[in-house]
MILUMKOL-195473 format. One record per residue (C-alpha): x, z, y; residue number from 0; residue in three letters. Coordinates in pm, 1 decimal. Example, Ala and Ser with C-alpha at 12.3 -4.5 7.8 and 13.67 -1.06 7.14 Angstrom:
# MILUMKOL-195473
         xx         zz         yy     i    aa
     1230.0      780.0     -450.0     0   ala
     1367.0      714.0     -106.0     1   ser
***
This chain:
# MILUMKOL-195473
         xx         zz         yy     i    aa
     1638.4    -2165.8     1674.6     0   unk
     1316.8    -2282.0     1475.9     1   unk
     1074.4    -2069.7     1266.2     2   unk
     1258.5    -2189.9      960.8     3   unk
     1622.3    -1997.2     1005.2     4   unk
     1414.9    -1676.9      952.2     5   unk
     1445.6    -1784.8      600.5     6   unk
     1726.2    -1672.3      454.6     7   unk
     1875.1    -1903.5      131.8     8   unk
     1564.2    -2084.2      127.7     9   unk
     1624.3    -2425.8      227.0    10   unk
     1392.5    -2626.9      -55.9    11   unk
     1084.1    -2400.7       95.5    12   unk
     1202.6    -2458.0      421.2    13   unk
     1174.9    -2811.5      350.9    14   unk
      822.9    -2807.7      169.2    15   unk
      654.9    -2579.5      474.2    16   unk
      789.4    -2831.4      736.6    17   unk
      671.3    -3151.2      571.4    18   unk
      327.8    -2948.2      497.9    19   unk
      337.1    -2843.7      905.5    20   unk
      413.9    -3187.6     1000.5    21   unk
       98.7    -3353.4      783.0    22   unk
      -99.2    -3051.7      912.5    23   unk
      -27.0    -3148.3     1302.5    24   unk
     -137.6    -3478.4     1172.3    25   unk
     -447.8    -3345.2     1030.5    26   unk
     -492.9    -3177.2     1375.3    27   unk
     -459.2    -3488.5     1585.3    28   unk
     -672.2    -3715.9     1401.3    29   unk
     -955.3    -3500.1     1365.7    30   unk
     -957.0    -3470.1     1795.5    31   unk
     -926.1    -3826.2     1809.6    32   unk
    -1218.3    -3874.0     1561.7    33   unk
     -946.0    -4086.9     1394.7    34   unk
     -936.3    -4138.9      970.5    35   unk
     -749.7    -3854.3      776.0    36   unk
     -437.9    -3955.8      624.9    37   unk
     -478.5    -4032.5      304.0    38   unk
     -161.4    -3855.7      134.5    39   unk
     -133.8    -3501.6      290.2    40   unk
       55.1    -3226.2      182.2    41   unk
     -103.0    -3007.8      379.9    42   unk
     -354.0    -2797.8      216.4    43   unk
     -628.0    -2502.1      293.6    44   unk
     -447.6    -2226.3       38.1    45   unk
      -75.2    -2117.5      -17.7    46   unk
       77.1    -1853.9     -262.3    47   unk
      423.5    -1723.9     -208.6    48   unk
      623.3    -1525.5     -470.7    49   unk
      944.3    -1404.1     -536.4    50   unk
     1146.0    -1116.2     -595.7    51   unk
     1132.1     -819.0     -355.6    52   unk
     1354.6     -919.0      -70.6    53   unk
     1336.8    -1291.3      -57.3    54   unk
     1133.0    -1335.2      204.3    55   unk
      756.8    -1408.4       66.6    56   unk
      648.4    -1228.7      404.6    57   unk
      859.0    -1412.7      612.2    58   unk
      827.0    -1745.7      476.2    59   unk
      431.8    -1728.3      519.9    60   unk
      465.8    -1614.6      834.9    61   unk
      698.8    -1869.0      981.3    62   unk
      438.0    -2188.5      852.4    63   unk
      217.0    -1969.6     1040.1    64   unk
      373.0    -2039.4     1339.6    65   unk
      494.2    -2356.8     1266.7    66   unk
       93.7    -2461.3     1265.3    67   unk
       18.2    -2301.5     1559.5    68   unk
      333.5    -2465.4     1749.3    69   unk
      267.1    -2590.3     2080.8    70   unk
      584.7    -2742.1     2149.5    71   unk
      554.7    -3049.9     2413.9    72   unk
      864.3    -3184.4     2250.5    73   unk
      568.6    -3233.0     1978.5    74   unk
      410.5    -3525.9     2205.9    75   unk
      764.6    -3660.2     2187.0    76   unk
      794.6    -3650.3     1801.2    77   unk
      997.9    -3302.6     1759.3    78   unk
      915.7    -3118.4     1468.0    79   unk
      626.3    -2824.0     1437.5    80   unk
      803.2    -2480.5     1449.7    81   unk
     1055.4    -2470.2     1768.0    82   unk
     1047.6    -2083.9     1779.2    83   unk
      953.6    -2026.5     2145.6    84   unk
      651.1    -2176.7     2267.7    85   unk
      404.8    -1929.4     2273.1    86   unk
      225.3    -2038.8     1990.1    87   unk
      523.3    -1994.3     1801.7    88   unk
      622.9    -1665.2     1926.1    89   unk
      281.0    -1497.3     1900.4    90   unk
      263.2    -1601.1     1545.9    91   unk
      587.3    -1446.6     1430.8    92   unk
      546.2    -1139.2     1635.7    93   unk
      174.6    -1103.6     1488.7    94   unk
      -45.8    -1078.1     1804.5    95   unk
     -159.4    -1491.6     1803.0    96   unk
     -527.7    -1422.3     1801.4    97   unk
     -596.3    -1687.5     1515.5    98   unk
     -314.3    -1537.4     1263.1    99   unk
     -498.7    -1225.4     1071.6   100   unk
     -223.2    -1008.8      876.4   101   unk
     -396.3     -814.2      564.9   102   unk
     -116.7     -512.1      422.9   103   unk
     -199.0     -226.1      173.0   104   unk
     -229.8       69.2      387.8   105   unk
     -248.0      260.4       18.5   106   unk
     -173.6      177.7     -298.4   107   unk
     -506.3      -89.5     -314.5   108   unk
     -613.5     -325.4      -48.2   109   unk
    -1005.5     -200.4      -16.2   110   unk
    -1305.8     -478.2       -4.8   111   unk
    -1398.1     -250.6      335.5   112   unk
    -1036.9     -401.9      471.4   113   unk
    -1135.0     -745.8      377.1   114   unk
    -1516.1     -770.7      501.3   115   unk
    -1424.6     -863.3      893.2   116   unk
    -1112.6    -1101.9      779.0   117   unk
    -1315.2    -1282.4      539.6   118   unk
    -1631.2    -1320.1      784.0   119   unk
    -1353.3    -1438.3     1061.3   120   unk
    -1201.2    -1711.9      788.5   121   unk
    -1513.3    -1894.1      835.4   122   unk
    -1485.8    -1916.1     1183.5   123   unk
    -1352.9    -2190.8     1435.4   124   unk
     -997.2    -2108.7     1590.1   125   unk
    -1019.3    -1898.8     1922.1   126   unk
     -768.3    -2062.1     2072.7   127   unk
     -522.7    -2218.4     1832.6   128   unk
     -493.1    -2483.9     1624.2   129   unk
     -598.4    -2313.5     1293.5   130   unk
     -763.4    -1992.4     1172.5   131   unk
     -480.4    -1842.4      980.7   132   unk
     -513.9    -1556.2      702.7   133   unk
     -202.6    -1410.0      603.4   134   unk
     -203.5    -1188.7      257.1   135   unk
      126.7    -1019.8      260.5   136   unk
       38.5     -781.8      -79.5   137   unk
     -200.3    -1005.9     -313.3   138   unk
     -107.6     -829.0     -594.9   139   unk
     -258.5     -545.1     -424.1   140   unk
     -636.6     -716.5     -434.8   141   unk
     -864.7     -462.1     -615.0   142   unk
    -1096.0     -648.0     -819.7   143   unk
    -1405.2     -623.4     -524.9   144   unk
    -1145.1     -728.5     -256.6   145   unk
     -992.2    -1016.5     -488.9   146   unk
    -1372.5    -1153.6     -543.9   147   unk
    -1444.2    -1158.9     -159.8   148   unk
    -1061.4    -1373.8      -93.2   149   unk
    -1176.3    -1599.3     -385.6   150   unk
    -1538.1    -1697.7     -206.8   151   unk
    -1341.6    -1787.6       69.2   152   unk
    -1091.0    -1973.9      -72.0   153   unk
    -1323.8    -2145.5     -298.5   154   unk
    -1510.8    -2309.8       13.8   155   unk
    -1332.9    -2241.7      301.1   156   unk
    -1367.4    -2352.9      745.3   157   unk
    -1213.1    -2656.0      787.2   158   unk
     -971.9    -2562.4     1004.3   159   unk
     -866.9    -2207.7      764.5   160   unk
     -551.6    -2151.2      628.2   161   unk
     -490.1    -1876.4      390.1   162   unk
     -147.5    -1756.5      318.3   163   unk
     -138.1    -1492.6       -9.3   164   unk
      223.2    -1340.0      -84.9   165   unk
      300.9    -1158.1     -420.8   166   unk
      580.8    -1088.9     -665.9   167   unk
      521.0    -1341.8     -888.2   168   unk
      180.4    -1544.4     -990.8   169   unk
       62.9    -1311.0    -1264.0   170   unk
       16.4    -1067.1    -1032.4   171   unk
     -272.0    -1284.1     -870.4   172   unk
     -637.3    -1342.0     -999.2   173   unk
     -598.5    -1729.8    -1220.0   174   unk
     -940.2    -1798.9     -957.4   175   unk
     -776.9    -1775.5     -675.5   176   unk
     -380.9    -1897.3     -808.0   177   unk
     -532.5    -2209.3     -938.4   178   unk
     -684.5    -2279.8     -553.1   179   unk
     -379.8    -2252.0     -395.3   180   unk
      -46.7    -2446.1     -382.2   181   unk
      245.8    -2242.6     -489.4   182   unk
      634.6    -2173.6     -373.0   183   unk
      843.5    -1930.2     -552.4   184   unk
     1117.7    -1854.8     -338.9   185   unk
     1450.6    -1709.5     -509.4   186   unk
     1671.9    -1447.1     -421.5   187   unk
     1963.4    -1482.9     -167.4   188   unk
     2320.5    -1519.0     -271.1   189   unk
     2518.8    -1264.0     -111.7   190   unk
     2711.1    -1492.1       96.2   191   unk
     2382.5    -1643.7      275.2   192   unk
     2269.5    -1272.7      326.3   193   unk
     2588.9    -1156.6      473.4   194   unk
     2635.2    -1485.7      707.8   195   unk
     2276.3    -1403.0      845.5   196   unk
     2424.5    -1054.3      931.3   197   unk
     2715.9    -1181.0     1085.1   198   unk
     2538.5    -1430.5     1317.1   199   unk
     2214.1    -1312.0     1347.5   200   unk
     2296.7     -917.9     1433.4   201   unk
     2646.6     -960.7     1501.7   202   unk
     2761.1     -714.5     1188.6   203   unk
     3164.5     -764.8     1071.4   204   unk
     3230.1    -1006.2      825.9   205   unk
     3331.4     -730.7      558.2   206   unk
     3061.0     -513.5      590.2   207   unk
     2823.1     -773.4      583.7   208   unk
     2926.7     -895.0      260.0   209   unk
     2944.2     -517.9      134.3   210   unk
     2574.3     -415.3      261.4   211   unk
     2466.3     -779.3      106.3   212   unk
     2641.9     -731.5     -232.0   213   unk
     2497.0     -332.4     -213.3   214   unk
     2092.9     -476.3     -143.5   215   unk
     2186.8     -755.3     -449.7   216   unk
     2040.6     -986.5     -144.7   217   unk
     1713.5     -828.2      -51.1   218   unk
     1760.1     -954.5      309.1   219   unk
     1540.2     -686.7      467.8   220   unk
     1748.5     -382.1      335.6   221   unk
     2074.1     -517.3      387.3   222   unk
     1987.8     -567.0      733.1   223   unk
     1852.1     -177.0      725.4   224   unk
     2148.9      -81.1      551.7   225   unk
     2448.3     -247.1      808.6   226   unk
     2222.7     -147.7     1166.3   227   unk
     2088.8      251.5     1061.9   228   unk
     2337.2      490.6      966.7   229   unk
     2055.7      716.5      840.4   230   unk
     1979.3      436.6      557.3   231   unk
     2333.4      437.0      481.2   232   unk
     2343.0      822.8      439.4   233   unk
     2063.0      809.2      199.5   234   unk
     2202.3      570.3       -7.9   235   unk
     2504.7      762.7      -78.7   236   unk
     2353.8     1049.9     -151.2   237   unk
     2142.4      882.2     -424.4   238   unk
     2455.9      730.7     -575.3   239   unk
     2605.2     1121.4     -616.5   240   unk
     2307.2     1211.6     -761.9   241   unk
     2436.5     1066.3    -1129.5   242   unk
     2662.7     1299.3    -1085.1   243   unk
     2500.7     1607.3    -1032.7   244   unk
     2258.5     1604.4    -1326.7   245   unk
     2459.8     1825.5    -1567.1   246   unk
     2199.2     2122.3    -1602.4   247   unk
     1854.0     2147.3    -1583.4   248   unk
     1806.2     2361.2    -1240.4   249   unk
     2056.9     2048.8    -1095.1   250   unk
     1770.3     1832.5    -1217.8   251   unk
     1467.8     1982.8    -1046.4   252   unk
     1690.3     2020.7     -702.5   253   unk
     1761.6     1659.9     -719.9   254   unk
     1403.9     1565.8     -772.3   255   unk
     1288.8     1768.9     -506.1   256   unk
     1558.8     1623.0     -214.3   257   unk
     1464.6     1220.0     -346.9   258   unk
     1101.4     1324.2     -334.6   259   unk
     1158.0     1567.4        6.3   260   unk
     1365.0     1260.6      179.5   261   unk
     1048.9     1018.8       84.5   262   unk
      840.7     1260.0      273.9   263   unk
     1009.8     1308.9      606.1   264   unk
     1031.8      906.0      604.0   265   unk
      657.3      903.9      581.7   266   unk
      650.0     1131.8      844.6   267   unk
      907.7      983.5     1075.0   268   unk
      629.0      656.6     1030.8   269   unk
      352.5      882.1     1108.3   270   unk
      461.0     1043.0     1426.6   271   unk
      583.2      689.8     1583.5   272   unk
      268.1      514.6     1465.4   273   unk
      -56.1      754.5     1437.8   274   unk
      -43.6      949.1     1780.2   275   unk
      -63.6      584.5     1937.7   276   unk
     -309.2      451.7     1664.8   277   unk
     -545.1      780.4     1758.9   278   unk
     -518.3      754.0     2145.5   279   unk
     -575.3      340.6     2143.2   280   unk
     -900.7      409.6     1903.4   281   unk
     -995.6      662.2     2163.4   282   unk
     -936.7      504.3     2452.6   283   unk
    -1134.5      198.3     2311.8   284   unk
    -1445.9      406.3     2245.0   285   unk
    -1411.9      529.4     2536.7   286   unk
    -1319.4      901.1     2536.9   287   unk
    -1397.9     1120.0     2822.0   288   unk
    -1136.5     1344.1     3047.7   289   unk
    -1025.0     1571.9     2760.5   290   unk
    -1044.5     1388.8     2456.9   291   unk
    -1422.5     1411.6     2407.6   292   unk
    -1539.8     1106.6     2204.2   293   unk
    -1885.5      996.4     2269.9   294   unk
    -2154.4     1098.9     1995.4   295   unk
    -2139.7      908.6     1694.7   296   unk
    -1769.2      760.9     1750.7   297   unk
    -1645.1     1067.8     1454.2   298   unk
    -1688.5      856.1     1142.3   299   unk
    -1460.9      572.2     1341.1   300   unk
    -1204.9      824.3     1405.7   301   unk
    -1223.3      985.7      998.1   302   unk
    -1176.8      620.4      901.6   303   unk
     -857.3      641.4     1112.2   304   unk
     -713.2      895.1      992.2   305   unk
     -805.9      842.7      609.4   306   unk
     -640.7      484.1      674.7   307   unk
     -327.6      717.1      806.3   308   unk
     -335.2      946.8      525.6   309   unk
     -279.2      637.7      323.2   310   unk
      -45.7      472.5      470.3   311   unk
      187.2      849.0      453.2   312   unk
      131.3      814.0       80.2   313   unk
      240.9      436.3       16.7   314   unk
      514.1      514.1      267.7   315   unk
      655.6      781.1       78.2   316   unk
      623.1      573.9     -266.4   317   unk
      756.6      266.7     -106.8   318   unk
     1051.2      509.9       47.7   319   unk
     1080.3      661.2     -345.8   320   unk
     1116.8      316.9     -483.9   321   unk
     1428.5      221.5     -220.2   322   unk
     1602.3      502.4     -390.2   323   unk
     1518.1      422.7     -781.2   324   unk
     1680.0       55.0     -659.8   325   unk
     1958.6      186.7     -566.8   326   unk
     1993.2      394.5     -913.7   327   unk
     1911.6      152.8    -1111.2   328   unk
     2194.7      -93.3     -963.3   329   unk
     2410.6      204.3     -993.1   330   unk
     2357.2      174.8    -1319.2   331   unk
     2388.6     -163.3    -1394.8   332   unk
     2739.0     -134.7    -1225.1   333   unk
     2802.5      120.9    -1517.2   334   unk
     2663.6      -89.8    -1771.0   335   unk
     2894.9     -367.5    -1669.9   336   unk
     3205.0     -189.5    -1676.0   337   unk
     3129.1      -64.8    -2053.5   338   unk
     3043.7     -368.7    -2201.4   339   unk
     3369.3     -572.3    -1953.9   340   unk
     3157.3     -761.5    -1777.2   341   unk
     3318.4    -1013.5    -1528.3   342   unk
     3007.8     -991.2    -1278.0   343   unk
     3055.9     -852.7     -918.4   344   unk
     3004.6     -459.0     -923.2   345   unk
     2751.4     -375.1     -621.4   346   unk
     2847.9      -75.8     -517.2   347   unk
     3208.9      -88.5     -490.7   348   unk
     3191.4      229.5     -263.5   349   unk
     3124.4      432.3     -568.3   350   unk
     3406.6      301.1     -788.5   351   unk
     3464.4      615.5     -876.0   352   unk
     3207.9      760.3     -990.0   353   unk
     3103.6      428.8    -1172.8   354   unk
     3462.0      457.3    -1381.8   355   unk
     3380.9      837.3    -1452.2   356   unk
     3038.0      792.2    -1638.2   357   unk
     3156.9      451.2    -1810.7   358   unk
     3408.2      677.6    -1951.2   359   unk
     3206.2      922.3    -2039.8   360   unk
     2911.8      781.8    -2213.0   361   unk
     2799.1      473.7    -2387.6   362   unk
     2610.6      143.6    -2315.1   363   unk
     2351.2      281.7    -2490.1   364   unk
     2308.0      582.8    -2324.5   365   unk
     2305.0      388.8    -2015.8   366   unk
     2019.6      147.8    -2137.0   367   unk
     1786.0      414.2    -2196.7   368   unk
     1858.2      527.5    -1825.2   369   unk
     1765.2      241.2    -1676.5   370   unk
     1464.6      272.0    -1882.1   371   unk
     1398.8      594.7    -1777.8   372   unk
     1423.9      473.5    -1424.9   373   unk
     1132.6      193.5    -1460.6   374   unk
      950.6      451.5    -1632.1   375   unk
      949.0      662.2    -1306.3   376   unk
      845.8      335.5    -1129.8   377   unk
      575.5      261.6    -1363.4   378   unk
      435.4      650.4    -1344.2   379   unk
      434.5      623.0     -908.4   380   unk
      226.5      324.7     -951.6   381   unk
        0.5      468.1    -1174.9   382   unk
      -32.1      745.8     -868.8   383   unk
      173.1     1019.6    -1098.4   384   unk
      220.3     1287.3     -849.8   385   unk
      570.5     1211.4     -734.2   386   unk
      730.9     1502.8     -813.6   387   unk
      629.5     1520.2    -1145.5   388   unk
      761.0     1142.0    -1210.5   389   unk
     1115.0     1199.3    -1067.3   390   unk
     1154.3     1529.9    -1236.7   391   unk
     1074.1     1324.1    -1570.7   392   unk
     1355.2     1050.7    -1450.3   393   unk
     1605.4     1318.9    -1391.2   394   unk
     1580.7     1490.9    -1690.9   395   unk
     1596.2     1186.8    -1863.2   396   unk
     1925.1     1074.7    -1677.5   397   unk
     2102.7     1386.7    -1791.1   398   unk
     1982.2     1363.3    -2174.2   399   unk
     2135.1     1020.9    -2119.3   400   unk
***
């Protein structure tokens, strides 16, 4: 299994990140051997991957990742970069390689403060690999200090750097920086690629891979979620009754609460499996004494902690909000369709019922301006409108139709 099968339904970027690896081993080899560059690379020192939510930006950038710090010895023998198992490979795509830095938005911005160190380590030989690797996975996120700091580094960067930058589409990226890197869009899965993954890769049944797949409209990541917790699968259904339920104003506000409530004790779920260990490792490292004493002057390290904590809750809970306004929205759409007789494939045949009842009983219209209403909650939660405020909005909306 190479780095590459990771990528679900994306065989032409597949193909463009394995020629690049393959020039980039080159690159590698001729430089120890004090040898002439070739001439016609397509390797190069900046990447940008977009796409749709679910296609894989993520995983894409971090499989070249590994494919460029493959170790292979089938490599000497003229096997491709990316087998999957040497250690380079594995430490890559698990994230602990020590030359592969992962950036994330703990909140809703990444900060310039969570930039400074990977930025000053971009300039810096490889410790051990065969590049210095920077991995990006929200660019769109960049505030406009952080963005400035990525674009002096991308501008003139190590030799031997790599920086990977993922984002939902190239607009979402500073033209400074886009214009430095080379770009791959990668599309969204078909449904049958998703559900074949499922089927071979975690050994789901044929029909309710293709159910989960057509459910996610191909965001790989959820329909995987979706067939392997039962908990996800709960929560999905009881957004798609929520339609339903919105026939008086007090039904309103109690639906908004439970979608905003169920965001919540998701965030917290993350929080107790991630910041006890967080808190005890940052201890541990400063080197607490018997008790839990820090040493003096260790307390603004540990407030950093936990305001990096309190952040994450708060994305956590948005990003947990937005999981359920997909699934309404596509509820929708399946309502919309039926209406105006479309012919395409209804996602969520398990509510067939429910989709039949409000087709019935209102009109495409109606059901425009609740999709609207829908990316109007999604808009608000990105502009940091307290939560429950936004989704009470949404659900009033939905039952004025």
């Amino acid at each position: 299994m190479t780095v590459w099968d990771d990528l679900v339904g994306q065989e032409k970027v597949s193909a463009v990140l394995d020629a690049a690896a393959r020039d980039a081993d080159a690159l590698v080899t001729a430089a120890a051997a004090d040898e002439p560059l070739p001439e016609a690379s397509r390797m190069t020192h900046a990447w940008l991957f977009t796409g749709p939510p679910g296609a894989g930006r993520n995983q894409a950038a971090r499989a070249f990742a590994a494919a460029l710090q493959c170790v292979s010895p089938d490599r000497a023998l003229g096997g491709a970069p990316g087998c999957g198992f040497c250690d380079g490979c594995h430490t890559a795509l698990l994230g602990t390689h020590a030359d592969v830095t992962s950036v994330a938005a703990v909140g809703a911005e990444i900060l310039v403060k969570d930039m400074r160190d990977t930025v000053r380590k971009s300039f810096t030989a490889p410790a051990n690999g065969r590049w210095q690797i920077i991995l990006v996975e929200d660019a769109e996120r960049l505030n406009e200090k952080s963005a400035n700091a990525v674009l002096k580094a991308v501008e003139e960067p190590a030799p031997r750097t790599v920086w990977l930058l993922c984002a939902p589409s190239v607009e979402d990226v500073l033209p400074t920086i886009r214009s430095r890197c080379r770009h791959l869009n990668l599309r969204t899965p078909s449904v049958d690629a998703v559900a074949d993954m499922l089927t071979r890769r975690e050994g789901i049944e044929p029909e309710v891979a293709v159910a989960v797949a057509r459910a996610t409209q191909g965001h790989v990541d959820r329909a995987r979620r979706l067939a392997t917790d039962p908990a996800a699968r709960e929560r999905r259904a009881a957004v798609l009754k929520l339609p339903l339920r919105l026939d008086e104003v007090g039904a309103c506000l109690k639906a908004a609460q439970e979608l905003v409530d169920a965001a919540a004790e998701d965030a917290k779920q993350l929080a107790e499996e991630m910041d006890g260990k967080e808190s005890e490792e940052l201890k541990a490292a400063l080197g607490a004494v018997q008790g839990g004493r820090l040493p003096r002057g260790t307390a603004g390290v540990m407030k950093d902690l936990e305001d990096m904590q309190k952040r994450r809750r708060t994305r956590t809970q948005r990003d947990s909000l937005d999981v359920a306004l997909g699934d309404l929205t596509a509820f929708y759409r399946d309502v919309l369709a039926l209406q105006l007789g479309s012919r395409v494939a209804i996602a969520n045949e398990d509510a067939q019922e429910a989709l039949d009842r409000l087709a019935r009983g209102s009109t495409p219209e109606s059901t425009l301006r609740r999709i609207e209403a829908i990316a109007a909650c999604r808009e608000a939660l990105d502009r940091n409108v307290a939560p429950l405020l936004a989704v009470e909005a949404m659900t009033m909306a939905l039952r004025a139709g």
